[in-house]
C-alpha positions in Angstrom: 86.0 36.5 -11.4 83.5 39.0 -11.0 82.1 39.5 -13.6 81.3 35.9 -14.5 77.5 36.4 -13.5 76.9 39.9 -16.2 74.5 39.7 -18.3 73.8 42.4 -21.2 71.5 44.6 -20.8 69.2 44.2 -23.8 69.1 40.6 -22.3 67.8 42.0 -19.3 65.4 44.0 -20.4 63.8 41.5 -22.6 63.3 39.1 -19.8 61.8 41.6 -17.8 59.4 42.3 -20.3 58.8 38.4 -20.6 58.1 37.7 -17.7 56.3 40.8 -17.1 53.8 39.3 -20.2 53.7 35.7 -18.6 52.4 37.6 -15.0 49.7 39.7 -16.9 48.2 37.2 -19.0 47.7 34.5 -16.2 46.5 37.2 -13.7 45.1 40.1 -15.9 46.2 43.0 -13.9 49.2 45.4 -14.6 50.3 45.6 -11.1 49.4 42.4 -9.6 52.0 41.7 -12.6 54.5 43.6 -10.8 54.2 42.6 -7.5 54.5 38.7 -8.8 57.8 39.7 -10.9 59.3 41.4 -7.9 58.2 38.8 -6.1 60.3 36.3 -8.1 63.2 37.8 -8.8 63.3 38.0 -5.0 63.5 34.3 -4.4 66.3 34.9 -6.8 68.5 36.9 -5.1 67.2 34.2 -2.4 69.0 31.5 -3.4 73.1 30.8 -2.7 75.2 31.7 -5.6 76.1 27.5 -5.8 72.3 27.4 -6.5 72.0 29.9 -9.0 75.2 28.8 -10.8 73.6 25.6 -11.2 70.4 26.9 -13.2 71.1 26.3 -16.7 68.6 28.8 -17.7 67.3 31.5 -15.8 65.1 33.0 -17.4 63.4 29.6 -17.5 63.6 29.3 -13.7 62.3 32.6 -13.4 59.3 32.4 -15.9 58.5 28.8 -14.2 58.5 30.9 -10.6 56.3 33.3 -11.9 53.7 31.0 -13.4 53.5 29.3 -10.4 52.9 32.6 -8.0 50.2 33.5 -10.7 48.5 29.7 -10.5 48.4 30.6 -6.3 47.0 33.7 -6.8 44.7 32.6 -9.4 43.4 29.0 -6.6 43.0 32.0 -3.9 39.4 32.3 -2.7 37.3 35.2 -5.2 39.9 35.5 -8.1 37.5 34.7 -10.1 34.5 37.1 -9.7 34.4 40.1 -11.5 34.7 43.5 -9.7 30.6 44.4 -9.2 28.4 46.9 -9.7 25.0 47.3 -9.4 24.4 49.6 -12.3 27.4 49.2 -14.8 30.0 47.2 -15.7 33.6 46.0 -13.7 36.5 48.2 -14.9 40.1 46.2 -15.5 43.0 47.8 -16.3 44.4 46.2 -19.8 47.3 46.0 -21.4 48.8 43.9 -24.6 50.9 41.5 -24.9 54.1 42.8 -26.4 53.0 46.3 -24.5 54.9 49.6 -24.8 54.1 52.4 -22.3 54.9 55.6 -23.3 58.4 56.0 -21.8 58.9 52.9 -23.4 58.5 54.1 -27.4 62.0 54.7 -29.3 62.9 57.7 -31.7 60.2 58.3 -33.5 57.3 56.1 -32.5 54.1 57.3 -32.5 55.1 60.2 -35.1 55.6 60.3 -38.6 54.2 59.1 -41.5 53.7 55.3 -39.8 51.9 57.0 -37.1 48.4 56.5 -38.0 48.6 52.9 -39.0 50.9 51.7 -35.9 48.6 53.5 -33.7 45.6 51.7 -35.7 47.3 48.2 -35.4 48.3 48.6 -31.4 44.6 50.0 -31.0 43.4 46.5 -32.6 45.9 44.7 -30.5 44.5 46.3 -27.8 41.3 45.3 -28.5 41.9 42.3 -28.9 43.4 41.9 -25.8 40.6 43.4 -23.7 38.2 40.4 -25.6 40.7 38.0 -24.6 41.5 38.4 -20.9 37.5 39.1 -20.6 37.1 35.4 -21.8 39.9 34.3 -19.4 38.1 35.2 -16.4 36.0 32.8 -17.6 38.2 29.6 -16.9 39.4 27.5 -14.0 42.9 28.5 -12.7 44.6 25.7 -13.8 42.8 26.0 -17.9 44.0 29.5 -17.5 47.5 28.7 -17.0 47.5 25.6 -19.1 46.0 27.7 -22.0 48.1 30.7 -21.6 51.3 29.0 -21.1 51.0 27.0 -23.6 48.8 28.8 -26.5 50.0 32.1 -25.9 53.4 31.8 -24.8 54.4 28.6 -26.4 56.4 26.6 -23.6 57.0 23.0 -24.1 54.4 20.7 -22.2 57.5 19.6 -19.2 57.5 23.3 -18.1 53.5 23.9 -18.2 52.7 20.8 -16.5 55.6 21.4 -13.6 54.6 25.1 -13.4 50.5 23.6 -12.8 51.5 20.8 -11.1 49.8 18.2 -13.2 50.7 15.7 -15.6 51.4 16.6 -19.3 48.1 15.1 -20.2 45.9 16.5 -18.2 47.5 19.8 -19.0 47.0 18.9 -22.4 43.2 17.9 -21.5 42.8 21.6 -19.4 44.2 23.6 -22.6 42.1 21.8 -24.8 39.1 22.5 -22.3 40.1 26.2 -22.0 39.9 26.3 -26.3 37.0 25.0 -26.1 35.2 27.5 -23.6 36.7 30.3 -25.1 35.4 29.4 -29.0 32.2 28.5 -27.2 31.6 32.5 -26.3 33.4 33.8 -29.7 31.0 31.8 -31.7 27.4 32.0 -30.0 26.2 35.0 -29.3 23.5 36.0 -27.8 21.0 39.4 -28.1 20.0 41.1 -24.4 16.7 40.2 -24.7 17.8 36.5 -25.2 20.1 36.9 -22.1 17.5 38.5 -19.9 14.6 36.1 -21.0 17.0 33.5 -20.0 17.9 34.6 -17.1 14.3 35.2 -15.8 13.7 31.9 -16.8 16.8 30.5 -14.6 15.5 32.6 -11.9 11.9 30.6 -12.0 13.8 27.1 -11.9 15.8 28.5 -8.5 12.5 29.6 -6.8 10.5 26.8 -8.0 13.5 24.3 -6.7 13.4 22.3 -10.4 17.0 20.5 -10.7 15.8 19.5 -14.3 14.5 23.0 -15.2 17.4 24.5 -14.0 20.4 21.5 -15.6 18.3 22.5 -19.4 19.0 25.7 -19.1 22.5 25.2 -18.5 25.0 24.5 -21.2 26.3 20.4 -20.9 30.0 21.3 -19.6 28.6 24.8 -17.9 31.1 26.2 -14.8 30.3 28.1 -12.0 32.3 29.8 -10.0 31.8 31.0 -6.4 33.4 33.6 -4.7 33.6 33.3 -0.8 36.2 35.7 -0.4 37.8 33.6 2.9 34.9 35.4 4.9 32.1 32.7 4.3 32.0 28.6 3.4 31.3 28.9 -0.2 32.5 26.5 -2.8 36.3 26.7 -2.9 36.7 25.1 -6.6 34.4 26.0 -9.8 31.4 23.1 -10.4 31.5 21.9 -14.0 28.5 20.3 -16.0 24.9 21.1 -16.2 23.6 19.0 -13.2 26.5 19.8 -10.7 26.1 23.4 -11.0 22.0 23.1 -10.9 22.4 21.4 -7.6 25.1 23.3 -6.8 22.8 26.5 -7.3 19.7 25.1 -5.7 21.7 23.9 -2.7 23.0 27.4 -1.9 19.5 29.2 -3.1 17.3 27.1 -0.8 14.1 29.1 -0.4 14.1 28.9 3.3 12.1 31.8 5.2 13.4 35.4 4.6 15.5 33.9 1.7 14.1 35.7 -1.9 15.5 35.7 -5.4 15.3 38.1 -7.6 16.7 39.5 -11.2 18.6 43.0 -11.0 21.5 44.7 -13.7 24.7 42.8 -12.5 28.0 44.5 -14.9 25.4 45.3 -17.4 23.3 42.5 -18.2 20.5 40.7 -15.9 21.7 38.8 -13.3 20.5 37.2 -9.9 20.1 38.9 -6.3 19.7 36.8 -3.4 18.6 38.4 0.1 18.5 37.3 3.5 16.0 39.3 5.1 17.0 42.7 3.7 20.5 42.0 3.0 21.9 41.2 -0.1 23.9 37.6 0.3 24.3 37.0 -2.9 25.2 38.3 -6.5 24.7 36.3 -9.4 26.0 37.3 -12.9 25.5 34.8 -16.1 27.3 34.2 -19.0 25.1 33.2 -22.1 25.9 31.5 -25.5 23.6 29.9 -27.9 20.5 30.7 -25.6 21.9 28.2 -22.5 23.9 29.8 -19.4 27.5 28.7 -20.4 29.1 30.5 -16.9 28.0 31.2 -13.6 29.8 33.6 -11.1 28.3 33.7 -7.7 29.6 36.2 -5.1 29.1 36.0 -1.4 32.0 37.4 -0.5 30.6 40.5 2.1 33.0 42.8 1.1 32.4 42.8 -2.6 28.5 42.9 -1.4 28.9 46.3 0.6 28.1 48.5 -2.4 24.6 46.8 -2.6 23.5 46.8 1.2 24.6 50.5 1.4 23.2 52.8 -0.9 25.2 55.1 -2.9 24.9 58.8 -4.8 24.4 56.5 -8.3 21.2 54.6 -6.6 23.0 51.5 -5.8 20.2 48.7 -4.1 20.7 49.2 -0.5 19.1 46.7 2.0 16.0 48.9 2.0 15.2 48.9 -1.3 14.2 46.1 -3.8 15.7 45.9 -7.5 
């Protein structure tokens, strides 16, 4: 019959939505959430109807085809460094889990007596959200997708570990990992003078070559993250722990002739500028807790480095000019 495949429309909505949510959590971005939907409902519709009358579930197959799009994305070279800018912070687009755009609201939402304190409580939620997916950024793709399977949309450990392709342990082990991180930066914070001191300090131990100096600065389980874009041999997984990052850094910072380090604003907060000559090669931005560097994001990636070798209207460090 033909109408043995229909499926009601509240049902299609919902799943949607769902996987909409699953997309935007792993990744982060509204329209890279798209794209990854679209993306898999196209391998759908790219299956024979025997295979897709054999899926039990398919909302399951389809949430499992998304999570595994967003883990690709998520392993590609730079996902993980932040949008730069010499002077100011990275803008992200956020939304909330459970999100409602405008065309989305029902009779009466957004109006009446309830108005104030629903718009209070999706303001908060939000919030909220903007904290969290700032934290994220902060994790290895596969914690990120064991955490946010799992914690935030609660699938049984089978589907997270075949969606990140590891064993239900070590998904177990990476979620845990990921809780741990995340409390690390809710719990120890840290004033600007702390950060910058700190940061000067780390910039010493890089110039002065002192793997020890460096690894006590660091937080014990401490990952950096480096951000070749494709377009140069950087580091194509993060470094965890204090010494493997400290060489890691020391390696790449070699003070070789024409090489010089420096501290400069990076998103808001001192960070680390590396030139060659006078062109910027590098862009270091830290993430401190509890007075020890608990993330590292190095960025190498030329394109993302074109704001600070050419000057701009705001003052932007061009190759000329020192920080």
């Amino acid at each position: 019959m033909d109408d043995v495949g229909a499926v009601p429309i509240g049902e299609l909505v919902e799943e949607r939505r769902y996987l909409l949510d699953v997309a935007y959590w792993m990744l982060g971005s509204a329209g890279a959430a798209e794209a990854v939907v679209g993306d898999a409902y196209r391998r759908w519709y790219g299956l024979s109807d025997t295979a897709r009358a054999e899926i039990v579930v398919p909302r399951l197959w389809l949430a499992r085809t998304v999570g595994g799009i967003c883990l690709g994305r998520l392993a590609s070279p730079g996902r993980h460094a932040t949008s730069l800018s010499p002077t100011g912070l990275s803008a992200t687009g956020l939304r909330t889990v459970g999100r409602q755009d405008e065309g989305d609201r029902g009779p009466g939402r957004g109006t009446g007596a309830g108005a104030g304190s629903e718009g209070a409580q999706q303001g908060l939620g939000a919030e909220i959200s903007r904290v969290l997916l700032s934290a994220l950024d902060s994790l290895s793709p596969a914690e990120r997708a064991a955490f946010v399977l799992s914690d935030v949309f609660g699938m049984a450990p089978g589907a997270v570990a075949d969606i990140v392709g590891r064993g239900e342990l070590e998904c177990a082990e990476l979620a845990d990992r990921a809780r741990h991180s995340l409390r690390l930066r809710r719990s120890r914070s840290t004033s600007p003078s702390d950060h910058d001191a700190l940061a000067r300090a780390v910039r010493e131990a890089c110039v002065s070559g002192d793997a020890e100096l460096l690894a006590s600065l660091l937080c014990r389980d401490v990952t950096a993250f480096f951000d070749g874009g494709g377009k140069v041999r950087a580091l194509a997984r993060p470094v965890h722990g204090s010494r493997r990052v400290a060489r890691s850094l020391l390696t790449l910072l070699a003070q070789r002739p024409r090489t010089t380090l420096a501290t400069h604003p990076v998103n808001g907060a001192i960070g680390l500028v590396a030139r060659y000559g006078r062109e910027v090669a590098a862009v270091i931005s830290l993430g401190v807790a509890d007075h020890q560097v608990v993330q590292v994001w190095v960025v190498l990636n030329p394109d993302k480095l074109r704001p600070w070798n050419h000057p701009t209207a705001h003052g932007a460090p061009g190759p000329h000019q020192s920080p």
